[in-house]
C-alpha positions as CSV (number, residue, x, y, z in Angstrom):
1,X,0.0,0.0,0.0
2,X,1.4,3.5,-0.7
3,X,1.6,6.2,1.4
4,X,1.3,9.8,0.2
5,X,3.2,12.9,1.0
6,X,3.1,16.6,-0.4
7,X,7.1,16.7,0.8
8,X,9.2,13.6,0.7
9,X,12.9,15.3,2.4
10,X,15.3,12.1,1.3
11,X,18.6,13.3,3.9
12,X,17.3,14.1,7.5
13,X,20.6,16.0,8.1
14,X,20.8,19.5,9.5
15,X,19.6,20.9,6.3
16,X,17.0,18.0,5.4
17,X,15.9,18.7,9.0
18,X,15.4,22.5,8.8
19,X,13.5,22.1,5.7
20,X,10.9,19.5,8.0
21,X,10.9,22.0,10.9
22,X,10.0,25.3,8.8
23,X,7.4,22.4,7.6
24,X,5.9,21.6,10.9
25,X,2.5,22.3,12.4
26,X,1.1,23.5,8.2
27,X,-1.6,21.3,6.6
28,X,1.7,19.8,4.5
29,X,2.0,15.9,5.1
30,X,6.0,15.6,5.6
31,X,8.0,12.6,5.9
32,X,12.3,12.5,6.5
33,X,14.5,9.5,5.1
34,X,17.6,8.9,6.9
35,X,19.9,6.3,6.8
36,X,21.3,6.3,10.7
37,X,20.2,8.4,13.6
38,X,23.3,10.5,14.9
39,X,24.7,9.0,18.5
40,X,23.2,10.4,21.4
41,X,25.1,13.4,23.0
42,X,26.3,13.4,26.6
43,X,28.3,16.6,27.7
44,X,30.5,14.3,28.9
45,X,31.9,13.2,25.8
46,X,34.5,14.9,23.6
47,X,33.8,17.0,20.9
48,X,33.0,15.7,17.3
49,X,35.8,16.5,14.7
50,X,32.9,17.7,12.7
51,X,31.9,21.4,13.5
52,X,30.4,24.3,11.8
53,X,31.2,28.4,12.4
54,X,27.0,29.1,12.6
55,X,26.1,32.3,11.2
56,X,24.1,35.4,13.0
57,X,21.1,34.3,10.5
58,X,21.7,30.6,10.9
59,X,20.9,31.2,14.9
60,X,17.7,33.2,13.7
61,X,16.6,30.2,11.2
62,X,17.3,27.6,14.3
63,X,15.3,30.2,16.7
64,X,12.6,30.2,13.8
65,X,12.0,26.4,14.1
66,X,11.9,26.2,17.3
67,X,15.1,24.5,17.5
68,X,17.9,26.9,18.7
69,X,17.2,25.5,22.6
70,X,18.1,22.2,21.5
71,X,21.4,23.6,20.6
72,X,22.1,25.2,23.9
73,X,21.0,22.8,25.6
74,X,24.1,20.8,24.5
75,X,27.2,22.6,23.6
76,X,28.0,25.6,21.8
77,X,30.6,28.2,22.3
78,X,30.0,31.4,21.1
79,X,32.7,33.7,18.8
80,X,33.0,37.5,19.7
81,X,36.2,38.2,17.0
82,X,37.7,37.0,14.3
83,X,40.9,38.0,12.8
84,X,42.5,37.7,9.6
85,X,46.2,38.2,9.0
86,X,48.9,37.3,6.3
87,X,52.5,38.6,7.2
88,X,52.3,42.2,7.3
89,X,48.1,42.7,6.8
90,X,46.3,42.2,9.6
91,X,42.4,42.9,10.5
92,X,40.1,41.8,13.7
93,X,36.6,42.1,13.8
94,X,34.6,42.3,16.6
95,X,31.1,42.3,17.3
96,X,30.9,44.9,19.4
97,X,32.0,47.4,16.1
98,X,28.0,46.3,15.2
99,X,26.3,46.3,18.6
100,X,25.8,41.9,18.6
101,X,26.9,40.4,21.1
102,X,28.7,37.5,18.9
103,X,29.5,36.8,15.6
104,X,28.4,33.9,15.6
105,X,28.7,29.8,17.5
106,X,30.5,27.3,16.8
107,X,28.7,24.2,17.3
108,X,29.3,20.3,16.4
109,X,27.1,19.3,13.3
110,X,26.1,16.4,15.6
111,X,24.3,18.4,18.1
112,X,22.6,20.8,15.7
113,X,21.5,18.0,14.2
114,X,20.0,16.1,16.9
115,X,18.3,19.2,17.6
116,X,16.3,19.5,14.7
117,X,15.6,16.1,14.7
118,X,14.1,16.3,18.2
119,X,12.4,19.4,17.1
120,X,10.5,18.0,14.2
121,X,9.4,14.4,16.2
122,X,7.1,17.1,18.0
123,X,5.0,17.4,14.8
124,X,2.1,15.6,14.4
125,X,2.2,16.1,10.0
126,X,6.1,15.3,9.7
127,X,7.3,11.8,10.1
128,X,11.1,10.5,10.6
129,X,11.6,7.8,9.1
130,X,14.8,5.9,10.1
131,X,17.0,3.5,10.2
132,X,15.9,3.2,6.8
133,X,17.6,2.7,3.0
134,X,15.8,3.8,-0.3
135,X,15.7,0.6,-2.5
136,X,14.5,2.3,-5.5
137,X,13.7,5.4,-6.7
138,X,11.2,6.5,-9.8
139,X,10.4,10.5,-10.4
140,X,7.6,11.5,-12.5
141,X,6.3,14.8,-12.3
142,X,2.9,14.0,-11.0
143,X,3.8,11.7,-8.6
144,X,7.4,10.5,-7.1
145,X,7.7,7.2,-6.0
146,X,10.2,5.8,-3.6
147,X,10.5,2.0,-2.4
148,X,12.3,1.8,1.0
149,X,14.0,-1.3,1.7
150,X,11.7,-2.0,5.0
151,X,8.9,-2.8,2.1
152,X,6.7,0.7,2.8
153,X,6.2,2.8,-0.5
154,X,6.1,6.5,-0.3
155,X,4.4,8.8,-3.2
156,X,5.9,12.3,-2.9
157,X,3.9,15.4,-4.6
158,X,7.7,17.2,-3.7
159,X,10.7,15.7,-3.2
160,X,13.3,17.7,-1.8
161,X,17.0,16.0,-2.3
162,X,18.9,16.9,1.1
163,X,21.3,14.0,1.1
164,X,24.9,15.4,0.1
165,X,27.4,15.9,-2.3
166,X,26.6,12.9,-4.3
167,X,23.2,13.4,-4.0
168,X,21.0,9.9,-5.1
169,X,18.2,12.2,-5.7
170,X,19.8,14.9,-7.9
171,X,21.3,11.9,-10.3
172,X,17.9,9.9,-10.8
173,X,16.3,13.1,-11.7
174,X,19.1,14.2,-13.8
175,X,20.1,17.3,-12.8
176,X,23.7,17.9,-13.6
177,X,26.6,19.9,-11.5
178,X,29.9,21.7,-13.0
179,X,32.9,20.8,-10.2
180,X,36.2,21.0,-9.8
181,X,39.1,19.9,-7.3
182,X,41.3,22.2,-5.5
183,X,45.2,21.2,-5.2
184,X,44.7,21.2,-1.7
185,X,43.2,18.8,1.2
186,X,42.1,20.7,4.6
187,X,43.1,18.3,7.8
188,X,41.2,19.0,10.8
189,X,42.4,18.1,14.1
190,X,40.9,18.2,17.5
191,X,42.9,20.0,20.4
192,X,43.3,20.5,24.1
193,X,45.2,23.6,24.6
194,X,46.7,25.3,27.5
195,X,44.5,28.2,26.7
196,X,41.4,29.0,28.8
197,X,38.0,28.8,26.3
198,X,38.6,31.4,23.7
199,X,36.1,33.9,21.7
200,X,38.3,34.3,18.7
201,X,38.2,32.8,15.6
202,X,41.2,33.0,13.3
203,X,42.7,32.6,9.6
204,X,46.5,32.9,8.6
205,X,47.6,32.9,5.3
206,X,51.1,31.3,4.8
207,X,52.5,29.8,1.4
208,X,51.2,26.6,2.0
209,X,48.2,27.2,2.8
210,X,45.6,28.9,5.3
211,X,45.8,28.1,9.0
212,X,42.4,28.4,11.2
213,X,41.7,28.1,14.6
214,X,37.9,27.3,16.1
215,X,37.0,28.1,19.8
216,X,35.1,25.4,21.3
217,X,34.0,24.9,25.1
218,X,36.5,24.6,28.0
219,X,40.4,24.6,26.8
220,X,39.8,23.0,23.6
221,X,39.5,24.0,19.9
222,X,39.6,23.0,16.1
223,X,42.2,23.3,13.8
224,X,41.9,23.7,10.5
225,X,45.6,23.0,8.3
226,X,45.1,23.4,4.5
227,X,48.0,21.7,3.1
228,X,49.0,19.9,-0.5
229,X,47.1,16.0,-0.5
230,X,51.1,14.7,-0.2
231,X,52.2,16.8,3.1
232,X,48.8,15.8,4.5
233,X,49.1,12.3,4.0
234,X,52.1,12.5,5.5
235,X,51.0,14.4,8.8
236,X,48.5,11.2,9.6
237,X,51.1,9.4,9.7
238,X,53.2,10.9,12.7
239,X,52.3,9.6,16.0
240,X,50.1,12.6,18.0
241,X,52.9,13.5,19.8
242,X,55.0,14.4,16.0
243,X,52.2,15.8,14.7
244,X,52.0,17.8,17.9
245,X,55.4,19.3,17.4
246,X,54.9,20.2,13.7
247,X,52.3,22.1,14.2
248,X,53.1,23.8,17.3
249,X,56.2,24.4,15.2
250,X,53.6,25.8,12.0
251,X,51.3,27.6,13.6
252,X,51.5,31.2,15.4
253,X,52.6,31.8,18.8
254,X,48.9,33.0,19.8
255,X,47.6,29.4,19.2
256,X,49.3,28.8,22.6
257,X,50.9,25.9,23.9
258,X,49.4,22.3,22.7
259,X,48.6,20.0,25.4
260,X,47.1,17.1,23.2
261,X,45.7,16.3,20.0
262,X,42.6,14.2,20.9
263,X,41.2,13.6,17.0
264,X,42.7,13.9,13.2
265,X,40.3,13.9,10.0
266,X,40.9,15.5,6.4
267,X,39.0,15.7,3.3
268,X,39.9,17.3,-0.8
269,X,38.5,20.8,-0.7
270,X,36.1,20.6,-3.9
271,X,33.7,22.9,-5.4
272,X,30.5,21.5,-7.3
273,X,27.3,23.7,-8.3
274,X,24.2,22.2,-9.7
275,X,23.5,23.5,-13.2
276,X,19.9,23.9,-11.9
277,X,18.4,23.7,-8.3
278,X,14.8,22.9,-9.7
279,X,12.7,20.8,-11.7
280,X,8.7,19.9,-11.8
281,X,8.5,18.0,-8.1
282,X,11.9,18.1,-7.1
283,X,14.1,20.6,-5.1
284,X,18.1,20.4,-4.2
285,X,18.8,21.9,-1.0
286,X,22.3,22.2,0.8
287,X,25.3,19.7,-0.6
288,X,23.1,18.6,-3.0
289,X,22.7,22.0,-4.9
290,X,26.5,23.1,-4.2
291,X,29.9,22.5,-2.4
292,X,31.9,25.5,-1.4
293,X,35.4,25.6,-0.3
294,X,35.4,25.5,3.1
295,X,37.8,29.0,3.9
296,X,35.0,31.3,5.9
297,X,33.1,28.1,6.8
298,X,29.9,29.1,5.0
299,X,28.8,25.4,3.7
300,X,26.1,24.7,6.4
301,X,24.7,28.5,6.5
302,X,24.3,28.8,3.1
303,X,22.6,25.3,3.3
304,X,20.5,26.8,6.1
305,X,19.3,29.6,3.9
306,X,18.2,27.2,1.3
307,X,16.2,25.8,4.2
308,X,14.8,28.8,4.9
309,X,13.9,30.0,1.2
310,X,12.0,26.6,0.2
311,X,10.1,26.6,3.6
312,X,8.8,30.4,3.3
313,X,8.2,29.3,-1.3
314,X,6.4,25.9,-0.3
315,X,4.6,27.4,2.7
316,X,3.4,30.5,0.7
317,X,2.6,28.5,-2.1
318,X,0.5,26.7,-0.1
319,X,-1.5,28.8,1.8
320,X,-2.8,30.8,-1.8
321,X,-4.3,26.8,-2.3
322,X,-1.3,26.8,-5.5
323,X,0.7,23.6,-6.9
324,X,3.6,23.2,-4.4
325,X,4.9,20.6,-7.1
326,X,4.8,23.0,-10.2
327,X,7.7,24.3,-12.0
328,X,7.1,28.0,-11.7
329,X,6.5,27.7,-7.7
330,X,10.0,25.8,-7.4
331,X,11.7,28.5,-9.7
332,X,11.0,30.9,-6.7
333,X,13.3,29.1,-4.7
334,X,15.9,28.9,-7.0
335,X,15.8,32.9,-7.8
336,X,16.0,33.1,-4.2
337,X,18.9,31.1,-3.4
338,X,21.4,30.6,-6.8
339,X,22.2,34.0,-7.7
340,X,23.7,34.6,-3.7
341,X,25.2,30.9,-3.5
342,X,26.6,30.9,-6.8
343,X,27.9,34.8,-5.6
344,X,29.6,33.6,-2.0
345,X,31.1,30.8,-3.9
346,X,33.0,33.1,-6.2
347,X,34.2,35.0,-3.6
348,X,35.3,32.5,-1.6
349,X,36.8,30.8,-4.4
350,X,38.7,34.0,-5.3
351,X,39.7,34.7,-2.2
352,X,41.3,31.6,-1.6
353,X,43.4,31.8,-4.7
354,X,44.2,35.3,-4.4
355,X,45.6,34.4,-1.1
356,X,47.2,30.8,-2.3
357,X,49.9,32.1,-4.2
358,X,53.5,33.7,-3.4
359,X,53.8,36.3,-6.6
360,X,54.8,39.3,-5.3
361,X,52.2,41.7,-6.7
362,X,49.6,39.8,-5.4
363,X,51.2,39.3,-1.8
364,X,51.6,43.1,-1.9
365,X,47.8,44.0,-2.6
366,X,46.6,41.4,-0.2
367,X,48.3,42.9,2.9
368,X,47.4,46.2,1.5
369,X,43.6,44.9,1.9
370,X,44.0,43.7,5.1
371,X,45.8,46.6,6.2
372,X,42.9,48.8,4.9
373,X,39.9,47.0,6.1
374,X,41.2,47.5,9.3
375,X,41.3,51.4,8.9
376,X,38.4,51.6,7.0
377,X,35.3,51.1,9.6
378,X,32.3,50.8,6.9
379,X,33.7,48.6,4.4
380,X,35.1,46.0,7.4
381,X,31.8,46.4,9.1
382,X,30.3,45.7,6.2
383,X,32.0,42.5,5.6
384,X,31.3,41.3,8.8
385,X,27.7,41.7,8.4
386,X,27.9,39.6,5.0
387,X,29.8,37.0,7.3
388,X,27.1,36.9,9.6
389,X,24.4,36.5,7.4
390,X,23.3,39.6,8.0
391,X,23.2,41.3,4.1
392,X,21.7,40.7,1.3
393,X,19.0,39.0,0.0
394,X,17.3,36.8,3.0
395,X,14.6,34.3,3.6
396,X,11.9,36.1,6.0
397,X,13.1,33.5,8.8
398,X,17.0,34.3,8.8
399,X,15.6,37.6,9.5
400,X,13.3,36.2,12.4
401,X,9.9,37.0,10.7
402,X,6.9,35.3,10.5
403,X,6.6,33.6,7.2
404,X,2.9,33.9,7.2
């Protein structure tokens, strides 16, 4: 027997599970598919390696969906400067310049995950449905169906792919991306430093790559090491206490002394952008519509903001009694949300090569940048804002108003 839903989310990650949340308490039948349920978190247990710099408008979108206690609740250290510096150029920001009290948190993806998911089990139109694998998939634009491997049949009037990079949904449909590979792998490693909690985050710029440093609770943080694929594979391979000296002996002296490293990941750094976000009855939210490089940490609030555009497109859609499935509906969401992805991707992505490069002209105009954003008040308060999510062209929840 089939069961029918008006929104079919396939990826109940913290994008797929914004999307449900904005969803919750309409007259929209919703159901989630995840593969695993995240472990439950204990503040008792170490960090995850896995954490995201969330945004000014993120925390409003959480807030929006009733989901932002979840994340206090749990862990989250909040960020009050951030500072950017590359031999001689040097700029801080700091919230105070703008009146906020932070910039923004960082938070593991694990708890604001768990959050949502809490968040949308207190719906009564939005099921979860998990532990549980799609077996096949057919989309038709009348009517997607999807066979789960438990034997239940779903029939989806939306279906709205939230599950990654290599998105299942996006290649059955047959939307396309354009992607390339950067000459670079980012290693992340989890610290215990002899540092009291911090409310700084910072970027240097050095030949080989940037250098980053995320606050998290107590006397720990998250390193970031950008690095060629070779000189990374070589890092995993010291023992923690090598890999401790080398980058006590890379890093700057305000990183402060290294008591242990506790965890070591690392991934390519690649950019991918769907050719188009949209077709009849199907939507591409997060990974699944782009990749950017990871420099400023914008992946998951950009991701967030799609969350926030589909919710307020479907849910407006909806209450004028309109097709929530029809082409033209969808293409809302898409002028919404391409233009200023496909905008903070080419800045990151020239920004990172502008500053990923030793020829002298362009090491010259890069500390002169620095140097005058942090002279020139307006234009550095400006960027911050635009790092906060606080500019541009916003979904009404990342501005914390009511959608209807």
């Amino acid at each position: 027997m089939k069961e029918n839903f008006d929104v079919v989310i396939v990826g109940g990650g913290m994008v797929g599970a914004a999307v449900a949340c904005g969803l919750g308490g309409s007259s929209l039948k919703v159901a989630v598919i995840e593969q695993q349920m995240p472990e439950p978190f204990s503040s008792e247990q170490p960090h995850d390696l896995r954490v995201s710099a969330l945004s000014i408008a993120s925390r409003k979108i959480l807030e929006a969906v009733g989901a932002w206690q979840g994340v206090i609740d749990r862990r989250s250290c909040p960020f009050r400067r951030m500072r950017v510096w590359e031999t001689t150029g040097d700029t801080e920001f700091s919230s105070n310049d703008i009146n906020y009290s932070e910039l923004g948190h960082i938070v593991e993806n694990r708890v604001t995950q768990l959050a949502l998911l809490e968040r949308l089990q207190e719906f009564s139109n939005i099921e979860l449905l998990c532990p549980v694998q799609i077996k096949k998939m057919e989309y038709s634009e009348n009517l997607s169906e999807l066979q789960l491997e438990d034997g239940r049949c779903l029939t989806a009037r939306v279906l709205v792919a939230a599950d990654g990079g290599q998105s299942k949904v996006r290649q059955t449909v047959g939307l396309g991306v354009t992607s390339w590979d950067y000459q670079q792998q980012a290693m992340v490693l989890y610290i215990e430093t002899e540092n009291p909690q911090q409310d700084i985050t910072w970027q240097r710029f050095v030949p080989t790559g940037p250098q980053a440093f995320l606050p998290l609770t107590g006397s720990y943080g998250s390193i970031v090491w950008y690095n060629s694929a070779d000189e990374v594979r070589r890092l995993k391979k010291l023992d923690k206490e090598q890999l401790k000296q080398e980058l006590q002996n890379s890093f700057p002296k305000c990183l402060g002394p290294v008591k242990a490293i506790l965890g070591v990941a690392s991934f390519p750094l690649k950019r991918q952008h769907a050719q188009k976000y949209v077709k009849t009855g199907v939507v591409l939210v997060g990974d699944a519509a782009h990749m950017i490089n990871p420099l400023a940490g914008q992946g998951v609030n950009i991701g967030l903001l799609d969350a926030a555009a589909l919710v307020q497109v479907l849910l407006e859609a909806n209450a004028k009694n309109q097709d929530i499935a029809k082409l033209s509906i969808l293409k809302r969401y898409e002028k919404m949300r391409r233009f200023e992805n496909l905008k903070m991707m080419t800045v990151m992505d020239a920004f990172y090569r502008i500053f990923s490069n030793e020829i002298l002209p362009l090491k010259l105009v890069r500390n002169l940048g620095l140097g005058l954003a942090e002279r020139v008040k307006p234009a550095k308060n400006k960027v911050m804002r635009m790092a906060m999510g606080l500019d541009g062209e916003l979904p009404k929840l990342a501005k914390g108003q009511r959608i209807l």
